[in-house]
C-alpha positions in Angstrom: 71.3 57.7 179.5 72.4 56.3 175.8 70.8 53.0 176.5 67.2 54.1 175.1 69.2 55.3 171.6 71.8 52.3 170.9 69.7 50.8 168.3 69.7 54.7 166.2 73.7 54.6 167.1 74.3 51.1 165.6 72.6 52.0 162.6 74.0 55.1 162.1 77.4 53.9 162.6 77.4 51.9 159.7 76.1 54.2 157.6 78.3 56.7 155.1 76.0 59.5 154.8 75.2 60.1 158.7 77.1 60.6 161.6 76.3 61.2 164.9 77.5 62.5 168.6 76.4 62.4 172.2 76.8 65.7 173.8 75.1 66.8 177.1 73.2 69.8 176.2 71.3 71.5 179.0 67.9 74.1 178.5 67.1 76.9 180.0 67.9 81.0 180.3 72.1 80.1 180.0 72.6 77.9 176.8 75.2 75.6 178.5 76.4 72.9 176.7 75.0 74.1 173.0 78.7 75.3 172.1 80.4 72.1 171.3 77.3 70.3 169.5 76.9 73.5 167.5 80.7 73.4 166.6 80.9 69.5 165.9 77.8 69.6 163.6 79.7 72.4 161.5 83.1 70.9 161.4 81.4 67.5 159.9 78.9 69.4 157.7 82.4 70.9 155.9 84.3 68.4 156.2 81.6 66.0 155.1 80.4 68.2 152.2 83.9 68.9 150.9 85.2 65.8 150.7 81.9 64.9 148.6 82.5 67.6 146.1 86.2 67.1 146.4 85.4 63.8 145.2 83.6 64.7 142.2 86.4 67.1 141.5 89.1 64.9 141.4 90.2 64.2 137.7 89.4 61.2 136.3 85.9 61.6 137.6 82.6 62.7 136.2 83.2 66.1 135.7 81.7 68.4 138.1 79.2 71.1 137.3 79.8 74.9 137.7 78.0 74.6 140.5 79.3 72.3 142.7 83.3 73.7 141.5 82.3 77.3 142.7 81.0 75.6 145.8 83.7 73.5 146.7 85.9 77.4 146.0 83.5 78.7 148.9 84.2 76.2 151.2 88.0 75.7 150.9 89.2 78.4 152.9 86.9 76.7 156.0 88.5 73.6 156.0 91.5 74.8 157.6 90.0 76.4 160.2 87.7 73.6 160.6 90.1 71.2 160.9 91.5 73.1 163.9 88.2 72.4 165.8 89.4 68.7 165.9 91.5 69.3 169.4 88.1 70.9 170.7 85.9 68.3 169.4 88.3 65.2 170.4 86.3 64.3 173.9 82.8 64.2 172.0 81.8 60.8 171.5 81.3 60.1 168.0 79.6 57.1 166.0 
């Protein structure tokens, strides 16, 4: 079933902006399956977005615009709770 996509997952495994997952999604009336994509697309999106402005952040750096220090206050108090999704999210394949 991954076969056809193991060129996309080599590629974007070496990458530092992308990441990718497999998950089994099924269609229909009953959305099973959508749950744990859903949730492992938000806990990298945080992660992945607050570690970028954390970066910019961190002294010694180019300092940061307004912007991107009141964003980085918005998304703070997610990352704990985000982080907890990680014993969820263990089983999903991840490149």
């Amino acid at each position: 079933m991954v076969e056809p996509f193991e060129d996309v997952i080599a590629r974007v495994a070496v990458t530092e902006n992308l990441r990718g997952a497999v998950a089994l999604v099924a269609c229909g009336h009953e959305p099973a399956g959508v749950t744990v994509p859903v949730l492992w697309i938000l806990h990298h999106a945080i992660v992945g977005r607050g570690l970028a402005l954390y970066a910019v952040l961190t002294p010694g750096r180019v300092l940061a615009s307004a912007d991107q220090a009141a964003e980085y206050g918005r998304l703070e108090p997610l990352f704990a709770p985000t982080e907890r999704l990680v014993t969820l999210l263990s089983h999903v394949p991840s490149f």
